[in-house]
FIKOLZA-1660 file (N, C-alpha, C; in steps of 0.1 Angstrom, whole numbers, plus 5000, padded with zeros to 4 digits):
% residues 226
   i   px   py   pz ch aa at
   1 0279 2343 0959  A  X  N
   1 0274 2329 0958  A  X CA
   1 0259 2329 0956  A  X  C
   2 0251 2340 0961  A  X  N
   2 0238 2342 0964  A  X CA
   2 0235 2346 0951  A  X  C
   3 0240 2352 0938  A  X  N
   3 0235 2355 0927  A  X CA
   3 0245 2341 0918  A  X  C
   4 0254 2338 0921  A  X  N
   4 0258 2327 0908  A  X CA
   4 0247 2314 0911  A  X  C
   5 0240 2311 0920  A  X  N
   5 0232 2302 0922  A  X CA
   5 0219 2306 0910  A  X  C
   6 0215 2315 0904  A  X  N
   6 0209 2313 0894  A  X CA
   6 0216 2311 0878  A  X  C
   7 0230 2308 0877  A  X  N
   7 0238 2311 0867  A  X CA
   7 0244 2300 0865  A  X  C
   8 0250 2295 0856  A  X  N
   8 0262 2285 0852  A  X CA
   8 0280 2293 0852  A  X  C
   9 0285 2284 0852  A  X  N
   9 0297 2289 0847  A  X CA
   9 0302 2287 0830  A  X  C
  10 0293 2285 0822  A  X  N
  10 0285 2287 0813  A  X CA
  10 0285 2296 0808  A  X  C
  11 0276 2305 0818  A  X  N
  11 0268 2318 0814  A  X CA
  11 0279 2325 0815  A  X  C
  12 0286 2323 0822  A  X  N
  12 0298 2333 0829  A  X CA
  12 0307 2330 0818  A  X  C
  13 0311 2320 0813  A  X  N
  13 0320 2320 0800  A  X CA
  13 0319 2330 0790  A  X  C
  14 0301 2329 0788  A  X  N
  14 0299 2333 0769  A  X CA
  14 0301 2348 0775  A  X  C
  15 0297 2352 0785  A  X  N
  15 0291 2365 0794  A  X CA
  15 0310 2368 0789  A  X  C
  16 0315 2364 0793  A  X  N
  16 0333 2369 0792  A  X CA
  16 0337 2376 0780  A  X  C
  17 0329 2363 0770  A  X  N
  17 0333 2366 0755  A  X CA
  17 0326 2379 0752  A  X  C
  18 0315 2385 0755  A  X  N
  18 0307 2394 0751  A  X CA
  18 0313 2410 0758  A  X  C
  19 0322 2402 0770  A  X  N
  19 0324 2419 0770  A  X CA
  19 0339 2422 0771  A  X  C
  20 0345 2414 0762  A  X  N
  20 0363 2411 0764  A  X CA
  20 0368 2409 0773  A  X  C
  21 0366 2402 0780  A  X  N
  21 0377 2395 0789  A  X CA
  21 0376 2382 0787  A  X  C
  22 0392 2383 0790  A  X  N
  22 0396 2366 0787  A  X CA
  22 0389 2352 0793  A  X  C
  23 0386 2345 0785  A  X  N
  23 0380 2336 0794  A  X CA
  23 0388 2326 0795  A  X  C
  24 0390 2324 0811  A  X  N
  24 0399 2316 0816  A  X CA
  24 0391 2304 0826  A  X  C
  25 0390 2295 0815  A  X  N
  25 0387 2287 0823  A  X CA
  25 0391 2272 0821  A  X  C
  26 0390 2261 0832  A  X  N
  26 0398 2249 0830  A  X CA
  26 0383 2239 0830  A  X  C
  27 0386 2227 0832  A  X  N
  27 0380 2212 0835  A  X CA
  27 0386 2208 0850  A  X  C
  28 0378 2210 0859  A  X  N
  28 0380 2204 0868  A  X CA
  28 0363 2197 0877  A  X  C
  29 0368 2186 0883  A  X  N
  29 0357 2180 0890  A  X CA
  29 0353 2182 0905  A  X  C
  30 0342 2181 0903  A  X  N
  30 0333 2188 0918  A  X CA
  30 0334 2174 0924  A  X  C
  31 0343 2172 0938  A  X  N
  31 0339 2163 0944  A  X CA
  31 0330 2161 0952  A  X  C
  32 0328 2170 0963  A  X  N
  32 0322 2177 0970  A  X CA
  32 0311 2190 0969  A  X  C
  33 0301 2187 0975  A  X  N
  33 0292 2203 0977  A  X CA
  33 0289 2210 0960  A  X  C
  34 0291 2205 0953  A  X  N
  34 0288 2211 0938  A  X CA
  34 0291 2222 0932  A  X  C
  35 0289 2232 0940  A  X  N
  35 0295 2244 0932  A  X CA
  35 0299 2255 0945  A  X  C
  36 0305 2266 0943  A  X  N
  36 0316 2273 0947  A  X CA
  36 0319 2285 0939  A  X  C
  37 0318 2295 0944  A  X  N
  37 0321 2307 0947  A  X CA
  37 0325 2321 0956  A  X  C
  38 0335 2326 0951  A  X  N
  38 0345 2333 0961  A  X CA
  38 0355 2339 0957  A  X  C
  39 0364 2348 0964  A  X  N
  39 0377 2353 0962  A  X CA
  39 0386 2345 0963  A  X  C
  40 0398 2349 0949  A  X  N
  40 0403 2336 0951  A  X CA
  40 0418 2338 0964  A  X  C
  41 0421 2326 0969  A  X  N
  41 0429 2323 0983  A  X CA
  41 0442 2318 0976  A  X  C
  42 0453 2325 0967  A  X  N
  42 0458 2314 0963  A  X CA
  42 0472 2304 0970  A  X  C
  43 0475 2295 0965  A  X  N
  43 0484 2287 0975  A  X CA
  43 0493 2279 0965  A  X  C
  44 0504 2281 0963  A  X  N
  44 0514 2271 0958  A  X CA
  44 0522 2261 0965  A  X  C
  45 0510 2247 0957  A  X  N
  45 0518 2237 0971  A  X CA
  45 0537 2230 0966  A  X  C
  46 0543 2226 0974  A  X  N
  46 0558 2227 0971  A  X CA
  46 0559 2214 0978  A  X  C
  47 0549 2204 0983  A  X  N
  47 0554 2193 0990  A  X CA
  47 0548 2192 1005  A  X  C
  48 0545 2206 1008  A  X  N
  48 0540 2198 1025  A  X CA
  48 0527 2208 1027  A  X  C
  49 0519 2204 1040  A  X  N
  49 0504 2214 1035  A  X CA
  49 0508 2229 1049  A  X  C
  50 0520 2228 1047  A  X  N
  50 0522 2241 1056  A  X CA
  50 0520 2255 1053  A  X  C
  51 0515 2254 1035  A  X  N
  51 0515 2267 1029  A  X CA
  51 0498 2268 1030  A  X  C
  52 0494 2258 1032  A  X  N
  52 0474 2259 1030  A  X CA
  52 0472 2264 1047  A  X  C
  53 0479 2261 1058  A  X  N
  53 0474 2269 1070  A  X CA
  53 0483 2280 1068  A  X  C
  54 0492 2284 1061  A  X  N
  54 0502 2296 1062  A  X CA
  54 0489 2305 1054  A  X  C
  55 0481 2302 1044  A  X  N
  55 0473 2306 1034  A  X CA
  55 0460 2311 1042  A  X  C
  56 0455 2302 1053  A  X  N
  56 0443 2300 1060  A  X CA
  56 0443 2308 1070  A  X  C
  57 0458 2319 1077  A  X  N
  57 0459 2329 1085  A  X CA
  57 0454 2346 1079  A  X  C
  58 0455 2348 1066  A  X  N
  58 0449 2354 1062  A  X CA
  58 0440 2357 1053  A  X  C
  59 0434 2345 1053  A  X  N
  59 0417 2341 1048  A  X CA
  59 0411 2353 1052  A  X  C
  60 0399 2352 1045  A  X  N
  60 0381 2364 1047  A  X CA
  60 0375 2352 1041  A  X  C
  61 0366 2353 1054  A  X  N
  61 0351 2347 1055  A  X CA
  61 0348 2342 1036  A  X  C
  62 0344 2338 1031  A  X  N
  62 0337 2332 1015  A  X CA
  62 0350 2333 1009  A  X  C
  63 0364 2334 1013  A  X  N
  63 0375 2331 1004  A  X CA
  63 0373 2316 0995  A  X  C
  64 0381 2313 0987  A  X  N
  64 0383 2301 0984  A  X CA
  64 0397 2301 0978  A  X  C
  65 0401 2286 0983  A  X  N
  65 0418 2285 0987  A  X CA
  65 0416 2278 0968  A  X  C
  66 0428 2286 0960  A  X  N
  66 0432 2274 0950  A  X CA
  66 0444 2272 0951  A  X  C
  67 0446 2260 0948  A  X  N
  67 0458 2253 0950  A  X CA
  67 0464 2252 0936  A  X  C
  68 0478 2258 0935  A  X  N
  68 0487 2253 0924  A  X CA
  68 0496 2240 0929  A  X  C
  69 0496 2227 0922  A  X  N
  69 0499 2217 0920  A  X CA
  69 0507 2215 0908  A  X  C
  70 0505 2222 0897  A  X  N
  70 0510 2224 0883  A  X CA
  70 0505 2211 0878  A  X  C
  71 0492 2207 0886  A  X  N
  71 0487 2198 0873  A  X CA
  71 0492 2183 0878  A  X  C
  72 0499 2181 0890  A  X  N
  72 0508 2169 0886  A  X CA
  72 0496 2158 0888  A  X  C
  73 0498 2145 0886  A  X  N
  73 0488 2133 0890  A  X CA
  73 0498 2119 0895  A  X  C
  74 0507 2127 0903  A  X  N
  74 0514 2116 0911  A  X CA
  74 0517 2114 0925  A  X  C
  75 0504 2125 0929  A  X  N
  75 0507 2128 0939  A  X CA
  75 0491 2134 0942  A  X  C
  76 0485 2134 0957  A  X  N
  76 0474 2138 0964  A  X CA
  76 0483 2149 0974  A  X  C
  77 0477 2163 0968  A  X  N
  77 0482 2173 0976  A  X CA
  77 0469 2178 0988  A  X  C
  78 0457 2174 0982  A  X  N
  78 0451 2180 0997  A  X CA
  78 0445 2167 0998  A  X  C
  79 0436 2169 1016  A  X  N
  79 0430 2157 1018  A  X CA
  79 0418 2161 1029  A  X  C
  80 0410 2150 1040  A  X  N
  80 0408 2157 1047  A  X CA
  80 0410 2166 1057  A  X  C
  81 0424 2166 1059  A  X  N
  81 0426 2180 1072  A  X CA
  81 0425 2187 1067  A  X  C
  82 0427 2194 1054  A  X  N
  82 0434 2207 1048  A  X CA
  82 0417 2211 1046  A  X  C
  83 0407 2204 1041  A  X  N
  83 0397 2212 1038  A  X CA
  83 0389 2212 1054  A  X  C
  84 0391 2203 1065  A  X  N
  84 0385 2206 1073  A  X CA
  84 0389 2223 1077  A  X  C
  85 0403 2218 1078  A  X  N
  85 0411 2236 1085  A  X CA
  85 0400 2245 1077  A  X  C
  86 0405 2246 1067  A  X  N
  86 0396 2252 1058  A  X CA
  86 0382 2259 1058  A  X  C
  87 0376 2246 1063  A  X  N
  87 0359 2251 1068  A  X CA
  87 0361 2256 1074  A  X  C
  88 0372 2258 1090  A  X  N
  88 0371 2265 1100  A  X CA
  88 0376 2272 1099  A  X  C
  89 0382 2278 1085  A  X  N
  89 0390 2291 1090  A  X CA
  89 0376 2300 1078  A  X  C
  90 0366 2297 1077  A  X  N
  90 0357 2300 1068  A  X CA
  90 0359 2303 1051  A  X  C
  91 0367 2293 1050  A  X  N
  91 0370 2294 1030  A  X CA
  91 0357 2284 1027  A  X  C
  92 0352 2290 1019  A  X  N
  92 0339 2281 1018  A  X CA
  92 0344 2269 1004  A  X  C
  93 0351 2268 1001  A  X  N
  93 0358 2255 0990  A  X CA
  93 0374 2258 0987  A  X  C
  94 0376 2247 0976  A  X  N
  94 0388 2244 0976  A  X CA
  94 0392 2241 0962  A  X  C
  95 0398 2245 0953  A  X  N
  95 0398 2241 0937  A  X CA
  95 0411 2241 0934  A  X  C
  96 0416 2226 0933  A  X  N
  96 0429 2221 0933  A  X CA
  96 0434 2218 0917  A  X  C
  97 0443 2227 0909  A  X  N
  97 0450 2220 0904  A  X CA
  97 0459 2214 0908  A  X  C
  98 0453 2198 0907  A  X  N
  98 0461 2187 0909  A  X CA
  98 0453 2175 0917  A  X  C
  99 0456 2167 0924  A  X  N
  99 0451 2153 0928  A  X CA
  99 0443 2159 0945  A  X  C
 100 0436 2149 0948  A  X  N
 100 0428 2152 0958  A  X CA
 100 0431 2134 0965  A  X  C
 101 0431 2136 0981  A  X  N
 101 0428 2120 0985  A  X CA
 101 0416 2119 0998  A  X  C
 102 0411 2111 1007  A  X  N
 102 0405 2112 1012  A  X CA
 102 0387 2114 1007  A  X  C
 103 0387 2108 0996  A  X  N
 103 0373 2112 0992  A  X CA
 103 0363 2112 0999  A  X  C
 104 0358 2098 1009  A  X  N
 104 0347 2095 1016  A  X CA
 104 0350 2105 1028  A  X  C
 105 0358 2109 1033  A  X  N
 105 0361 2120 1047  A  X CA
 105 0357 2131 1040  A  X  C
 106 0363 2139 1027  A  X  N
 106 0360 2151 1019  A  X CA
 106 0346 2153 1019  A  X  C
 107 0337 2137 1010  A  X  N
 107 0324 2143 1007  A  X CA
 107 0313 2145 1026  A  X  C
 108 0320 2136 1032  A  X  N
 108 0308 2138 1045  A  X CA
 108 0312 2156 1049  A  X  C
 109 0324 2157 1049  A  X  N
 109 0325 2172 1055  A  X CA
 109 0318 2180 1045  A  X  C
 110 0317 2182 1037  A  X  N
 110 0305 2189 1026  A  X CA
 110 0311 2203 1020  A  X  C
 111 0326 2202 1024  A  X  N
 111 0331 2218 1017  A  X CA
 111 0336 2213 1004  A  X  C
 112 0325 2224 0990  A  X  N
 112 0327 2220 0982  A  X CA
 112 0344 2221 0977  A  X  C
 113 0350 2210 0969  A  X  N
 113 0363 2204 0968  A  X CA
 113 0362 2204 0952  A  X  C
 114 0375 2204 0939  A  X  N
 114 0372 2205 0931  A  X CA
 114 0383 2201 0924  A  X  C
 115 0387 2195 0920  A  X  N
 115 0403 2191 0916  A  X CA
 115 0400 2175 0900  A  X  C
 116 0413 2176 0899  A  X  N
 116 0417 2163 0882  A  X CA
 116 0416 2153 0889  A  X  C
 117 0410 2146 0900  A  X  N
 117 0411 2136 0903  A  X CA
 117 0415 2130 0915  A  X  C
 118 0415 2116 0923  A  X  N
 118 0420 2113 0933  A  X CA
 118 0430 2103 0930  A  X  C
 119 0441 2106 0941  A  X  N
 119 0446 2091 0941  A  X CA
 119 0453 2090 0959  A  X  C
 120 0456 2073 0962  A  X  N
 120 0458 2076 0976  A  X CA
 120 0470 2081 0985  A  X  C
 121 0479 2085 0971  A  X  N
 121 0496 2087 0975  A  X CA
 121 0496 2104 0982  A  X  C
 122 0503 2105 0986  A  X  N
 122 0503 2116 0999  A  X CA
 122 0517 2124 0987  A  X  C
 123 0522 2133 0991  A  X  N
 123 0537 2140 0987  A  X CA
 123 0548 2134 0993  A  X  C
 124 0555 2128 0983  A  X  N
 124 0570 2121 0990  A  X CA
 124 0580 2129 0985  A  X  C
 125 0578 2141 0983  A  X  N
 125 0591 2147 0980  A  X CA
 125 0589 2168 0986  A  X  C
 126 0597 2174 0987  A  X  N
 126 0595 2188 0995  A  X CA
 126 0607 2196 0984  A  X  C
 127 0599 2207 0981  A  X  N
 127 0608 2218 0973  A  X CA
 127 0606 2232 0987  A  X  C
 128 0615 2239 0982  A  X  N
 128 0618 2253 0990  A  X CA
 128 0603 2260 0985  A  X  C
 129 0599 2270 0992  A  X  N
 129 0589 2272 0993  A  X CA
 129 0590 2289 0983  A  X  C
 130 0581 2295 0970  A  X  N
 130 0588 2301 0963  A  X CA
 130 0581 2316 0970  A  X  C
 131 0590 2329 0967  A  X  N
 131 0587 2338 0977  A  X CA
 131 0569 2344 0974  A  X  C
 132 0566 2341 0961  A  X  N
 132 0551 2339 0957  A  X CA
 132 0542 2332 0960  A  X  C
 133 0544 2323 0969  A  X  N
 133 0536 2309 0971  A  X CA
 133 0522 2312 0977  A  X  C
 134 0523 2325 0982  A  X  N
 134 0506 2334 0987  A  X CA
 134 0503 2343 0975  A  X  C
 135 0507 2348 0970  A  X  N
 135 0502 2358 0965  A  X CA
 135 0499 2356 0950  A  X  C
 136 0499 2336 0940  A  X  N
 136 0495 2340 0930  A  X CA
 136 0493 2322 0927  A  X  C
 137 0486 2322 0919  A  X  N
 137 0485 2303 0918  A  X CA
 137 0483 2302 0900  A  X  C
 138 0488 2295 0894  A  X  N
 138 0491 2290 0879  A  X CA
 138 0477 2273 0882  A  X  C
 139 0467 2277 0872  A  X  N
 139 0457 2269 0870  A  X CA
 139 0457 2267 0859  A  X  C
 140 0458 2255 0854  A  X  N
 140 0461 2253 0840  A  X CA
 140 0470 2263 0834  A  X  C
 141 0462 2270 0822  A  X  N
 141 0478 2280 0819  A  X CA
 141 0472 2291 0818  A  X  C
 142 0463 2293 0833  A  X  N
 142 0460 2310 0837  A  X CA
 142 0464 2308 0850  A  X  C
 143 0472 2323 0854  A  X  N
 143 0476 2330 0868  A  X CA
 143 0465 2333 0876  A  X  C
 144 0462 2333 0887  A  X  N
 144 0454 2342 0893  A  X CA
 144 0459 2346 0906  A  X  C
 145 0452 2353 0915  A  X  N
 145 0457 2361 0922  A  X CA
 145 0443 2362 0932  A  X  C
 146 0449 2372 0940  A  X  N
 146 0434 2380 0947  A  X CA
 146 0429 2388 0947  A  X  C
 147 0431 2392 0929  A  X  N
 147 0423 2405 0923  A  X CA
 147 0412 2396 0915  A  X  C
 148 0414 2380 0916  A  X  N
 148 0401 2371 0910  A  X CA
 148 0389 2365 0914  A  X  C
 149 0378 2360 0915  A  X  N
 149 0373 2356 0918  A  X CA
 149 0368 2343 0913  A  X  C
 150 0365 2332 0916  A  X  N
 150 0366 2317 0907  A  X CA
 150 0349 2312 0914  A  X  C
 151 0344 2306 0900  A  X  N
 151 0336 2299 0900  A  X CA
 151 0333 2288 0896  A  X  C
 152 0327 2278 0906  A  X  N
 152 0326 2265 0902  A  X CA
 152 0312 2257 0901  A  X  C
 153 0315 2247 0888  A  X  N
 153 0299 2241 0891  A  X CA
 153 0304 2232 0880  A  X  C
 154 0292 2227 0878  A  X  N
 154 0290 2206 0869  A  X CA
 154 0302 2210 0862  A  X  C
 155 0299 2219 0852  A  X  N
 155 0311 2221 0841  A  X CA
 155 0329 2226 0842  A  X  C
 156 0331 2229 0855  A  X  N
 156 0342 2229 0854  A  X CA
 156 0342 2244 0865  A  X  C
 157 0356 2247 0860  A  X  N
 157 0358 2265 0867  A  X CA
 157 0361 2273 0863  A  X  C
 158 0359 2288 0862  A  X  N
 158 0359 2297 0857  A  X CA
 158 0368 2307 0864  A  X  C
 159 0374 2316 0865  A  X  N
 159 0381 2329 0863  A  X CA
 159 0378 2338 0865  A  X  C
 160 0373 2354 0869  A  X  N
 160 0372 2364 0867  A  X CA
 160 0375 2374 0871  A  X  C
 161 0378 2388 0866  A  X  N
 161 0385 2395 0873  A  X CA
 161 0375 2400 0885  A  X  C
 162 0375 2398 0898  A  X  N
 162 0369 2409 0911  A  X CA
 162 0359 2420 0906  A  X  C
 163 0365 2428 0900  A  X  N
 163 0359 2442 0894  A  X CA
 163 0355 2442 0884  A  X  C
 164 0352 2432 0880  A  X  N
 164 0341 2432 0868  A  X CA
 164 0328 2421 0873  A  X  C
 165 0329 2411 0883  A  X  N
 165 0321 2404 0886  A  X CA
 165 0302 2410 0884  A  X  C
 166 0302 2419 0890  A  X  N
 166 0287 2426 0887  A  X CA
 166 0281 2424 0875  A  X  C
 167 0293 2433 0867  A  X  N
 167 0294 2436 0848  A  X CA
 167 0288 2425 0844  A  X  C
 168 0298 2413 0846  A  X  N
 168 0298 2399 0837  A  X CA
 168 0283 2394 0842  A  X  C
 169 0280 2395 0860  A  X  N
 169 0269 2385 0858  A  X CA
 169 0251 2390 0854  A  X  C
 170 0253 2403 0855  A  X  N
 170 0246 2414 0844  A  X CA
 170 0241 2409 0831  A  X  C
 171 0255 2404 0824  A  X  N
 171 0253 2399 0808  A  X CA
 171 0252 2384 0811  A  X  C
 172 0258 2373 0823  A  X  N
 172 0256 2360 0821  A  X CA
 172 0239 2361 0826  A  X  C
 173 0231 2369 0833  A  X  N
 173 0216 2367 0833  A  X CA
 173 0210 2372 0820  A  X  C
 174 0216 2379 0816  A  X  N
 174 0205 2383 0798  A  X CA
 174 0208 2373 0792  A  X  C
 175 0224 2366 0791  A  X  N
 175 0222 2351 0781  A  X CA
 175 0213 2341 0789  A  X  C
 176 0215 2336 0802  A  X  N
 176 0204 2327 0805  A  X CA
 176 0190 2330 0802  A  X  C
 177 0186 2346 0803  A  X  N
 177 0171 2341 0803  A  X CA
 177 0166 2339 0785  A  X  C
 178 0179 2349 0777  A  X  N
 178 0174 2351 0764  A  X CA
 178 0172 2327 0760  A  X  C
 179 0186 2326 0767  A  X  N
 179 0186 2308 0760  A  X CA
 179 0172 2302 0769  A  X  C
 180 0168 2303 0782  A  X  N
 180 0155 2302 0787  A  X CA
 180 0142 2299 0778  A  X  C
 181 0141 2313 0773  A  X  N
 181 0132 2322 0771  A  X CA
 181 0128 2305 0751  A  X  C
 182 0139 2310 0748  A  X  N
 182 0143 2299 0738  A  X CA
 182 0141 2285 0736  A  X  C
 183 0144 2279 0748  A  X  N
 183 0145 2262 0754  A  X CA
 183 0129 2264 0754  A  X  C
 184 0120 2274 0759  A  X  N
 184 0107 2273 0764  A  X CA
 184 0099 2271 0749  A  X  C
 185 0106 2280 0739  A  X  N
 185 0099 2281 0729  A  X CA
 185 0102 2268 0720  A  X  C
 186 0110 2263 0719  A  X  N
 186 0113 2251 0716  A  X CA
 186 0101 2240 0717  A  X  C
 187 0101 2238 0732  A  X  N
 187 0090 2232 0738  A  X CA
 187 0076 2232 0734  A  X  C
 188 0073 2245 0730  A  X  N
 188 0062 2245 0724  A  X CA
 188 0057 2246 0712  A  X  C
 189 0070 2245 0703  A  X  N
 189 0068 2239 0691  A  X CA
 189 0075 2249 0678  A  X  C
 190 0082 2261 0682  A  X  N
 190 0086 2268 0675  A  X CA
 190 0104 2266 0678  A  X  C
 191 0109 2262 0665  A  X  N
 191 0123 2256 0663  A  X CA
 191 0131 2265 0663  A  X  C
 192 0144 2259 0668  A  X  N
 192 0154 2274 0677  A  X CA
 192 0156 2284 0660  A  X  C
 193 0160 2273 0646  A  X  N
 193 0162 2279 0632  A  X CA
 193 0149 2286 0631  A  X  C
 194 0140 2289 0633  A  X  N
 194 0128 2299 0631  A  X CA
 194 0129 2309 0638  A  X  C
 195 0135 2307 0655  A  X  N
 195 0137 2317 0665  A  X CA
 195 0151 2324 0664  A  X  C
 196 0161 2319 0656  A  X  N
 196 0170 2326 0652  A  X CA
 196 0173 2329 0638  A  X  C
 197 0160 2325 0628  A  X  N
 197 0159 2335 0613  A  X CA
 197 0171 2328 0604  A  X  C
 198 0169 2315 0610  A  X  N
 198 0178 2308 0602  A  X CA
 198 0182 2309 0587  A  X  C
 199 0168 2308 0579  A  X  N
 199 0172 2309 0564  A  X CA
 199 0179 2323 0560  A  X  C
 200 0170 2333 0570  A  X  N
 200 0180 2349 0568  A  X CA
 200 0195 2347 0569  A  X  C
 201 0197 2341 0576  A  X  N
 201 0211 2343 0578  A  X CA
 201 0219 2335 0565  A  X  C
 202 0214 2318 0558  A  X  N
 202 0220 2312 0550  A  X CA
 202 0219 2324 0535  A  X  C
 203 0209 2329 0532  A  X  N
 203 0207 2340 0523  A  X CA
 203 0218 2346 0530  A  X  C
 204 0216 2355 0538  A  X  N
 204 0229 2368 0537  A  X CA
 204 0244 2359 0541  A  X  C
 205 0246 2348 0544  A  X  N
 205 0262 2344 0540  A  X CA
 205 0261 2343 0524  A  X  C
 206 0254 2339 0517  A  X  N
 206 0254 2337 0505  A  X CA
 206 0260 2345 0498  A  X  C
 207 0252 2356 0504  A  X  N
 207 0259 2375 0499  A  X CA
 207 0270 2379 0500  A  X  C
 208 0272 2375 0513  A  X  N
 208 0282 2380 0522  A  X CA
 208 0290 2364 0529  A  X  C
 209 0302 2358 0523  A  X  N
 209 0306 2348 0530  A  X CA
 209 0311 2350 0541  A  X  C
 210 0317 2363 0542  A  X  N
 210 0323 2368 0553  A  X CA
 210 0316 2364 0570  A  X  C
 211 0299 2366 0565  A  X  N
 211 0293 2370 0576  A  X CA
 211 0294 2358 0585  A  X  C
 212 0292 2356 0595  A  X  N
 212 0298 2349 0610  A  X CA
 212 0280 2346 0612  A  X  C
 213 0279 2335 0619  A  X  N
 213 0264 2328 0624  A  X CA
 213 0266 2338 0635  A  X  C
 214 0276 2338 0642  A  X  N
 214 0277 2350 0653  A  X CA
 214 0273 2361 0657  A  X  C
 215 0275 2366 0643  A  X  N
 215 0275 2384 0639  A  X CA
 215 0256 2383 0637  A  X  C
 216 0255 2373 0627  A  X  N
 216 0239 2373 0626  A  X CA
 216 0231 2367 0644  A  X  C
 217 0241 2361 0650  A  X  N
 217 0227 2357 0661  A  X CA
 217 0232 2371 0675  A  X  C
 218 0242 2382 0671  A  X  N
 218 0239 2396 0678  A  X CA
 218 0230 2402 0670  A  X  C
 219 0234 2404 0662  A  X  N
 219 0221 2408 0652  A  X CA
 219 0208 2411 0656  A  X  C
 220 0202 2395 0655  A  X  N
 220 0193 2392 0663  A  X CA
 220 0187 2390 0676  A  X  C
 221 0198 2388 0683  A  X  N
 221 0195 2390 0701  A  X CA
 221 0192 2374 0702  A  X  C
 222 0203 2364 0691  A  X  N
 222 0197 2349 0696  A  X CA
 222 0206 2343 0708  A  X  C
 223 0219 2346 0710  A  X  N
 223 0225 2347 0724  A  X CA
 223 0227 2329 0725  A  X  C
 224 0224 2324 0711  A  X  N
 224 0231 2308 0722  A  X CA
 224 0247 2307 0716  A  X  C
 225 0252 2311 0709  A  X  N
 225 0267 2315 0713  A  X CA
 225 0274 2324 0722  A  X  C
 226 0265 2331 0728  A  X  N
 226 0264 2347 0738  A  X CA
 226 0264 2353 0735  A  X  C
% end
C-alpha cells in the first residue's frame, strides 16, 4: 500500500500491458476510504454472510476480502457488520462484485469499501455453499485467487499476479514519471506532438502504414499509451 500510494491503477494497467500480463481489470466504485491495496481474501457469497467470517478466520493482517456476487444488482450482499468484522479481523478493504448497503454506517467506519452500487434489500434467498467458496472469486470475467493481489483507487480495480507485483510497479513508476515529466512540459509551453516527434511519426506511417503510434511512442520513450 506504501508504494501504490504514489501510483494509479492506471499506471498499473499500461505497466501490465508493457510486460505481458493480462490486464484484468473491472469498474468498480470507491465508497469508502478511496483506495486499497492487498492480497486478495477471496469469498463467494451464496445468500448468507457466513462465508465472509468463515473467510475472516484465515485472514493476514493487509488482506483484502473480494466478494464474488456474480455481479447481481438485486440484492446488498455486504453491509455494515461484514466490513466492521472485517476491520477487526485486520483486512484493510473490501471489493465487492455486486451491491453494497449501509452506506452512511460503511463511510463513518472508514474501511475502504468498493462495489456496482448500493441498494437497501438484504439476500432473500440461500444457495448451498460451493466447495470453492474460499479459495477463488469470479470478478467480472476474471478469476482470482490468493496467488493475486488487487488494487483499488478513483478509476476502478485492478488484478495482479503476487509475484510480479515488484516487476509491474517498477514499470508503473517509469510510466508515471515519464507522463509527469510530460504534463510538466506541457505546462511550460512545449506540446505533448513536439515531445512525442509527432510529424516523425505521420512521415514514417506514410512509409510504413503498418507502423502503430505505439511502436513509434516505444521508440521514443513517449509512454502515454505505456
Amino acid at each position: 500500500m506504501e508504494r501504490f500510494e504514489g501510483l494509479t491503477t492506471a499506471h498499473v494497467a499500461d505497466a501490465c500491458i508493457r510486460a505481458g500480463v493480462p490486464v484484468r481489470t473491472v469498474s468498480l466504485t470507491s465508497v469508502a476510504g478511496g483506495r486499497v491495496a492487498g492480497r486478495v481474501l477471496p469469498a463467494q457469497h451464496v445468500g448468507s454472510v457466513d462465508v465472509f467470517l468463515e473467510a475472516f478466520e484465515s485472514a493476514k493482517v493487509g488482506d483484502v476480502l473480494v466478494v464474488d456476487n456474480g455481479g447481481r444488482r438485486d440484492e446488498a450482499c455486504v453491509g455494515d457488520m461484514v466490513a466492521l468484522e472485517a476491520q477487526a479481523a485486520g483486512v484493510t478493504g473490501l471489493v465487492v462484485w455486486g451491491l453494497h448497503r449501509d452506506t452512511v454506517d460503511i463511510t463513518a467506519i472508514g474501511l475502504p469499501v468498493f462495489s456496482l452500487g448500493a441498494l437497501p434489500t438484504g439476500p432473500l434467498w440461500l444457495d448451498p455453499q460451493p466447495s470453492d467458496a474460499l479459495s477463488s472469486a469470479t470478478i467480472g470475467e476474471w478469476t482470482v485467487t490468493r496467488d493475486d493481489v488487487v488494487l483499488g483507487d478513483e478509476d476502478g480495480v485492478v488484478f495482479v499476479p503476487a509475484d510480479r507485483v515488484d516487476e509491474l510497479f517498477d514499470l508503473a513508476e517509469s510510466i508515471r514519471d515519464t507522463e509527469y515529466a510530460q504534463a510538466d512540459a506541457i505546462r511550460a509551453g512545449r506540446s505533448l506532438r513536439e515531445q512525442v516527434r509527432f510529424a516523425e511519426y505521420l512521415t514514417a506511417r506514410a512509409a510504413n502504414p503498418e507502423l502503430t503510434f505505439r511502436q513509434h511512442l516505444r521508440a521514443v520513450q513517449g509512454a502515454i499509451e505505456e
